[in-house]
matplotlib code that plots the C-alpha trace (Angstrom):
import matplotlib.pyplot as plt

x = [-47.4, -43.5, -41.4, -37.8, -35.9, -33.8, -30.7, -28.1, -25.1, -24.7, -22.4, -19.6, -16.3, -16.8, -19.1, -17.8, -17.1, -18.3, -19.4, -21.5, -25.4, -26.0, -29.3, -30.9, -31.4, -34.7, -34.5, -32.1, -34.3, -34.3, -32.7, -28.9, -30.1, -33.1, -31.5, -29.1, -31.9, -34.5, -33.7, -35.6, -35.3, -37.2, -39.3, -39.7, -42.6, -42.6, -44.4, -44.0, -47.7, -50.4, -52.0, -48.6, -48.6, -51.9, -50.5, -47.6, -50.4, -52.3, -50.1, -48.3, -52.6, -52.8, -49.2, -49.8, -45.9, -43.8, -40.0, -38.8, -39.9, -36.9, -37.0, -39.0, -40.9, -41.5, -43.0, -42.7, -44.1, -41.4, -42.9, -42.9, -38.8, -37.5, -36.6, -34.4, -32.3, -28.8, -26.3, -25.1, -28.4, -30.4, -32.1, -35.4, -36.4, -33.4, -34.1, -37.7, -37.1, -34.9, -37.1, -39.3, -40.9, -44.6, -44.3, -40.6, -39.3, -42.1, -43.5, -39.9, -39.5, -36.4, -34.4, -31.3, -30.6, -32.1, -31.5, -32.1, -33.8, -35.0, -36.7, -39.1, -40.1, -40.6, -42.6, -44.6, -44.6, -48.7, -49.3, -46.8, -47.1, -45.7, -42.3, -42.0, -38.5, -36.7, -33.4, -31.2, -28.0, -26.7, -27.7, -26.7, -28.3, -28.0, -28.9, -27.2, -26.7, -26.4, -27.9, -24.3, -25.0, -23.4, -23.0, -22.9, -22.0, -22.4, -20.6, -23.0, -25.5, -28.4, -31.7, -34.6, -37.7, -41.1, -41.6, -44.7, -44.6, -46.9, -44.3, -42.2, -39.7, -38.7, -38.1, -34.2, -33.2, -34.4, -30.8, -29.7, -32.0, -31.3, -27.3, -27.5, -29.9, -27.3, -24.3, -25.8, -27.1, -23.7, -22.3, -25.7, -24.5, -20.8, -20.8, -24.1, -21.5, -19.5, -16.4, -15.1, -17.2, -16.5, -15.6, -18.4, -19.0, -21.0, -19.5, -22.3, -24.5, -25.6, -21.9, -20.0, -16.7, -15.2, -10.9, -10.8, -12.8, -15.8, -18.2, -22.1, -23.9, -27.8, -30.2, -33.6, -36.1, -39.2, -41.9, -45.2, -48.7, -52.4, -50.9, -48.1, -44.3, -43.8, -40.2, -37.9, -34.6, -31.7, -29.0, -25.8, -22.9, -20.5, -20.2, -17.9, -16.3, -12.7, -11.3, -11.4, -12.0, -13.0, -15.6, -17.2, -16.1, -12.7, -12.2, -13.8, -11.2, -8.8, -10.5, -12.1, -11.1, -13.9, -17.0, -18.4, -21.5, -24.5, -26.6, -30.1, -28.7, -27.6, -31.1, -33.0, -31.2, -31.1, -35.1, -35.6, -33.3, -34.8, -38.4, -37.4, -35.2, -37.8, -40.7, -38.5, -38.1, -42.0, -43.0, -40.1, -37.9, -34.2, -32.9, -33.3, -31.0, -28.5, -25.7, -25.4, -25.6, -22.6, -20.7, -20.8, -20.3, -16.8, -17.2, -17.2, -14.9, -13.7, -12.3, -13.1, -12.7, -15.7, -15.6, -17.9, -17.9, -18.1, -21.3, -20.4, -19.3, -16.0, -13.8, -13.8, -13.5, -12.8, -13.0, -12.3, -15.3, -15.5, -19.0, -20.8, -23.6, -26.6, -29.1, -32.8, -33.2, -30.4, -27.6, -24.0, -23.9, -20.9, -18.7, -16.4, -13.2, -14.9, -17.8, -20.4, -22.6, -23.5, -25.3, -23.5, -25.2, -23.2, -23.0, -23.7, -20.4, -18.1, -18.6, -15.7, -15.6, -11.8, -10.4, -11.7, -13.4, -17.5, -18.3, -21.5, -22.5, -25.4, -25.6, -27.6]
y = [55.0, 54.3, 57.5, 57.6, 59.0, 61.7, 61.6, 63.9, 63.9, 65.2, 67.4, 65.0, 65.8, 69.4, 67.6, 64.1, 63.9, 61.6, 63.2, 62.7, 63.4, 66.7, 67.8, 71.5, 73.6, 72.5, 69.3, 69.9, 69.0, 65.4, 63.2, 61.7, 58.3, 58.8, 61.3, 58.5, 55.8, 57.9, 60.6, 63.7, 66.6, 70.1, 71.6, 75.0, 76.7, 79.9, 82.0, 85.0, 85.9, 85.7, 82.9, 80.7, 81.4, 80.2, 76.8, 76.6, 77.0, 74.7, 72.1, 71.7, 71.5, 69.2, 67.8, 65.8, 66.6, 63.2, 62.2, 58.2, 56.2, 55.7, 59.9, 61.9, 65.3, 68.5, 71.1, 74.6, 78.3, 80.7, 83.1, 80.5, 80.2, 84.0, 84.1, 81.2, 81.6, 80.9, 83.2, 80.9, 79.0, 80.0, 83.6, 83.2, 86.6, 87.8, 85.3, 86.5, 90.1, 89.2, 86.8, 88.7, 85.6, 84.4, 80.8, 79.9, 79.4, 81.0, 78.5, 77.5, 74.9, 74.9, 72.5, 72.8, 69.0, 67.1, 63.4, 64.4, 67.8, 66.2, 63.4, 66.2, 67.5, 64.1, 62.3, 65.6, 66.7, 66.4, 68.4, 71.3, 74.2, 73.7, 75.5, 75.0, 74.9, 73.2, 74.3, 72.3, 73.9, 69.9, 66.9, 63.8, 61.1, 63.3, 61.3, 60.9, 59.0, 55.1, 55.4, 57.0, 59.0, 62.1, 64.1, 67.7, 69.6, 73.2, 75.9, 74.7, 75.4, 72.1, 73.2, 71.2, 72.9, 71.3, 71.5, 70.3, 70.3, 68.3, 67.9, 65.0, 66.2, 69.0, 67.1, 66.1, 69.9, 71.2, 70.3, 72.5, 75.4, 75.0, 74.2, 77.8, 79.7, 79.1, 79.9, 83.7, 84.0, 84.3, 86.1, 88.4, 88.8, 89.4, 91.9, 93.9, 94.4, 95.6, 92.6, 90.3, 87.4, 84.1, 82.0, 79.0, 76.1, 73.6, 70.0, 68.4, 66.9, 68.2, 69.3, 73.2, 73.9, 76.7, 77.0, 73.2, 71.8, 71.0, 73.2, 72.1, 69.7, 69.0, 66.0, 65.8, 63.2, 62.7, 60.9, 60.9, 60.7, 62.4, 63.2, 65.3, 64.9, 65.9, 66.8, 66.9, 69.4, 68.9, 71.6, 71.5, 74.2, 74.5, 78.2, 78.3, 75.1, 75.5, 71.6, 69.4, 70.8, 74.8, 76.8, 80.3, 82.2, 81.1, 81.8, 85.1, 86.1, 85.7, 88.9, 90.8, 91.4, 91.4, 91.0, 87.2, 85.8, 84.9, 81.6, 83.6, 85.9, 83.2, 81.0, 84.0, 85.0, 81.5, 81.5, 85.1, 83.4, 80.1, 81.4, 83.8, 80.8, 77.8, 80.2, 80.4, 76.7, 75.6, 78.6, 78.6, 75.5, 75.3, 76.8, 80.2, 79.3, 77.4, 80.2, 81.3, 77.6, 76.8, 80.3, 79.2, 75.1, 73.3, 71.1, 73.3, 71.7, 68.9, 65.9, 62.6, 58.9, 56.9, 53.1, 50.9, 46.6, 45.7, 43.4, 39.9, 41.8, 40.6, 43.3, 46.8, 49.7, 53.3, 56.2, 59.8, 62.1, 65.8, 67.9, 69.8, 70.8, 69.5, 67.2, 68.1, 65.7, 66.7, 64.5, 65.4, 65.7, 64.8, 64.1, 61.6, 62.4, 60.7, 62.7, 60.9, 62.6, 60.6, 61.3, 60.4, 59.4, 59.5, 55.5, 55.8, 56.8, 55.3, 58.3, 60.8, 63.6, 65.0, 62.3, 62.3, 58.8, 58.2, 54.7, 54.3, 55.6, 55.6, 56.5, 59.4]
z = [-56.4, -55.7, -54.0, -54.0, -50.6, -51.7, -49.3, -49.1, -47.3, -43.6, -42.3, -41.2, -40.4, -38.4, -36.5, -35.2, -31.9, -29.2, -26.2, -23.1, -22.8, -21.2, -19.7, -20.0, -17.2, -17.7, -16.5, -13.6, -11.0, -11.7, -10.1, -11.9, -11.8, -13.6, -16.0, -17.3, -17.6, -19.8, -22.4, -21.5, -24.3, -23.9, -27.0, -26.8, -29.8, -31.0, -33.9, -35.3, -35.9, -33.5, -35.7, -35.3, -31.3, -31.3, -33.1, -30.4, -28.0, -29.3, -29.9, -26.1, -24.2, -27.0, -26.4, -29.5, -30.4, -30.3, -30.3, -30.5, -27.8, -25.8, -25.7, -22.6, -24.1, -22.4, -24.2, -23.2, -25.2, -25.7, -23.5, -20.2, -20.6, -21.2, -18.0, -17.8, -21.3, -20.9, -23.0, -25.5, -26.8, -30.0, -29.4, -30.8, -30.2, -32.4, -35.1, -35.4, -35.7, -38.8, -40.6, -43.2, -45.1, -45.6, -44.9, -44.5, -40.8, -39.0, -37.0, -34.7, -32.3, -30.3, -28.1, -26.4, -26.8, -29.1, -30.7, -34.2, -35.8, -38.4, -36.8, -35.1, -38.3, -39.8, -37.0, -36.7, -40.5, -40.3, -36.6, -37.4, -40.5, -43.9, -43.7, -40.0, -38.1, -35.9, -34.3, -31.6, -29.9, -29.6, -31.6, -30.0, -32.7, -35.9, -39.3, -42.4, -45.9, -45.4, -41.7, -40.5, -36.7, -36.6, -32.8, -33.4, -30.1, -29.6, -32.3, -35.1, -36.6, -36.5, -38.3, -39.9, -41.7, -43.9, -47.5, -49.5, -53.1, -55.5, -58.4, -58.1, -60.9, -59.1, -55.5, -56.1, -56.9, -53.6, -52.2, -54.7, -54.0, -49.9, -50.5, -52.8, -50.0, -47.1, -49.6, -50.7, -47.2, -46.0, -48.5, -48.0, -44.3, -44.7, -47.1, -45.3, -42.4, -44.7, -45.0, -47.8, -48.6, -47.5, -50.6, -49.3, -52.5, -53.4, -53.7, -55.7, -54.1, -50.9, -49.3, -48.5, -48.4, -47.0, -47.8, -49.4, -45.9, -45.4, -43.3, -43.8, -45.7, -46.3, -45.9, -48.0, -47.5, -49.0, -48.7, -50.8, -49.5, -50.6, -54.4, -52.4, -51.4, -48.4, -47.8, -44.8, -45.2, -42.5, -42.5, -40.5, -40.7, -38.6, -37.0, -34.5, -33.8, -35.8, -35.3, -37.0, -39.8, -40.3, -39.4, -40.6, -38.1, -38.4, -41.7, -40.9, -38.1, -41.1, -43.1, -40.2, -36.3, -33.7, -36.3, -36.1, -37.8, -35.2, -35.8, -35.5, -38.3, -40.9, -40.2, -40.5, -43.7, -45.1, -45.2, -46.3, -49.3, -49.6, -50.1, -52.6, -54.6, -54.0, -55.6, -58.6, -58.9, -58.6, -60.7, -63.1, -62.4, -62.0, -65.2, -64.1, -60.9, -62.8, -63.5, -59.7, -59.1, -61.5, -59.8, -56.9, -57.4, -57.5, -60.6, -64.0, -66.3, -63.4, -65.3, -63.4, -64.3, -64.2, -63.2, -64.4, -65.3, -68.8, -69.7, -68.0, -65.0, -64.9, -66.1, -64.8, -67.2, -66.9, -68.3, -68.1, -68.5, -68.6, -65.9, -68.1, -65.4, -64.3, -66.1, -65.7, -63.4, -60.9, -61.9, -62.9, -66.8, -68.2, -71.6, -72.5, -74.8, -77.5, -77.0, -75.3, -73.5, -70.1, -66.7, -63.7, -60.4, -56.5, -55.6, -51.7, -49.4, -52.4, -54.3, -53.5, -56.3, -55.0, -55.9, -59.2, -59.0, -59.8, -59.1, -61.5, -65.2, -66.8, -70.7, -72.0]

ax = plt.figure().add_subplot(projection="3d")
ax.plot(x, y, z, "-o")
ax.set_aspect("equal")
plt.show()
């Protein structure tokens, strides 16, 4: 049977910036030399139940866990590096004593460095639990639409988690649901604490924007195997780092002095809202979603000019087309001024919806 990949952007401009590698304090022992020749990255697995311990357990005597070649593993339990847990990197324990779901984010493996969160939970998607987590403070080979590589230093937030779902027509609108989790998490969050919301939005597909900049963005894979898709989400937001774009917490000094969001609270709050919304999309599908998704996307009403060659391929025609919504299978749904209805698709990194342009149509 053929799959599609379903790619979504990654978070790009709060989050380019070249710097050097950097090793953990778990690693300082090595020697400099060595250090610059291999890679070394530290896992560190945690559960929330005594069943998912048992699975971190299990999993570093087995040490079954795997990176790229070119990367050196160490795998560690949570409870063998309390001791050493420097101020500013993820607190698991805080993160668990927030999370309240069933499946969702449960089963967490953290690194302070790693080359890409969601290469761990694709090269591992069969060892690790469905709905299992991975979090990095600093993501040095980070993926993205069109094989782009995207560092993301410290100040963001870099998570990737498992889904498995057996109907293939509902794969493409999981950006949707995870793009939707993360916005009412925050809003969740800030108003709990008792502040204006931040004014977060969806820019169809897979991008947020926080003030007119962008802030986060989402990358889905899937792949299909044993009559199910298994499916990889990548979330990066930026929390703290305010150039060169935005970030949360600076739009938040704006409303609020001294209160500013923590990453373990947002995570934790994005999967105590994810499991809720994703139930409602297998059980239900999307249409119950779609009028908090349309609140809280940029597009209602956008007018945009669509490009497209005539049949010889010669001439290139445009018109002007009017977003309606979504089509029921996750695509813009759009009118023309002479009223014809049309579904329009993103056309790699050519498609830029603020400046009004979509590169490809495709007729109702």
């Amino acid at each position: 049977m053929l799959f599609k990949n379903y790619n979504c952007n990654p978070i790009r401009n709060s989050f380019l910036f070249k710097q050097q590698p950097r090793f953990s304090h778990f690693t300082l022992n090595s020697s400099s030399a060595k250090m610059e020749s291999i890679q070394q990255c530290v896992l560190v697995l945690s559960g929330k139940s005594a069943n998912e311990k048992e699975v971190a357990k299990s999993l570093k005597e087995s040490m079954s866990l795997k990176l790229a070649d070119d990367v050196k593993l160490s795998t560690f339990l949570q409870s063998e590096t309390e001791r050493h847990r420097q101020k500013d990197e993820f607190n698991v324990d805080s993160y668990m004593a927030s999370l309240m779901t069933t499946c969702f984010g449960r089963f967490l493996l953290w690194s302070p460095r790693l080359p890409s969160t969601q290469d761990v939970v694709s090269l591992n998607f069969s060892d690790i639990p469905i709905g299992s987590v991975c979090i990095a403070d600093v993501q040095f080979k980070g993926r993205g639409r069109s094989q782009n590589v995207w560092e993301s230093p410290k100040g963001g937030l870099l998570f990737s988690f498992t889904v498995q779902m057996e109907d293939g027509r509902v794969v493409p609108l999981v950006q949707y649901v995870v793009c939707l989790a993360v916005t009412e998490a925050i809003k969740d969050i800030v108003l709990e604490n008792g502040f204006p919301p931040l004014d977060i939005r969806i820019k169809w597909p897979n991008d947020l924007y926080l003030d007119g900049l962008k802030v986060g963005g989402i990358l889905c894979t899937s792949t299909y195997r044993s009559k199910k898709f298994n499916v990889c989400v990548g979330v990066g937001l930026n929390v703290d780092n305010d150039k060169p774009t935005t970030s949360l917490n600076a739009a938040l000094r704006k409303l609020t002095f001294g209160y500013q969001l923590q990453r373990e609270d947002i995570t934790s709050a994005f999967f105590n809202k994810f499991e809720h919304l994703f139930h409602t999309l297998i059980n239900h599908g999307f249409r119950p979603l779609e009028e908090l998704y349309y609140k809280t996307w940029l597009h209602s009403g956008q007018r945009v000019v669509v490009q497209e060659k005539n049949e010889d391929q010669e001439m290139l025609m445009e018109n002007v087309v009017t977003v309606q919504g979504l089509t029921s299978s996750g695509y813009l749904l759009a009118i023309s001024d002479n009223g014809e209805m049309c579904e329009l698709h993103p056309d790699g990194n050519s498609f830029d919806f603020f400046k009004g342009l979509v590169k490809r149509k495709h007729s109702c």
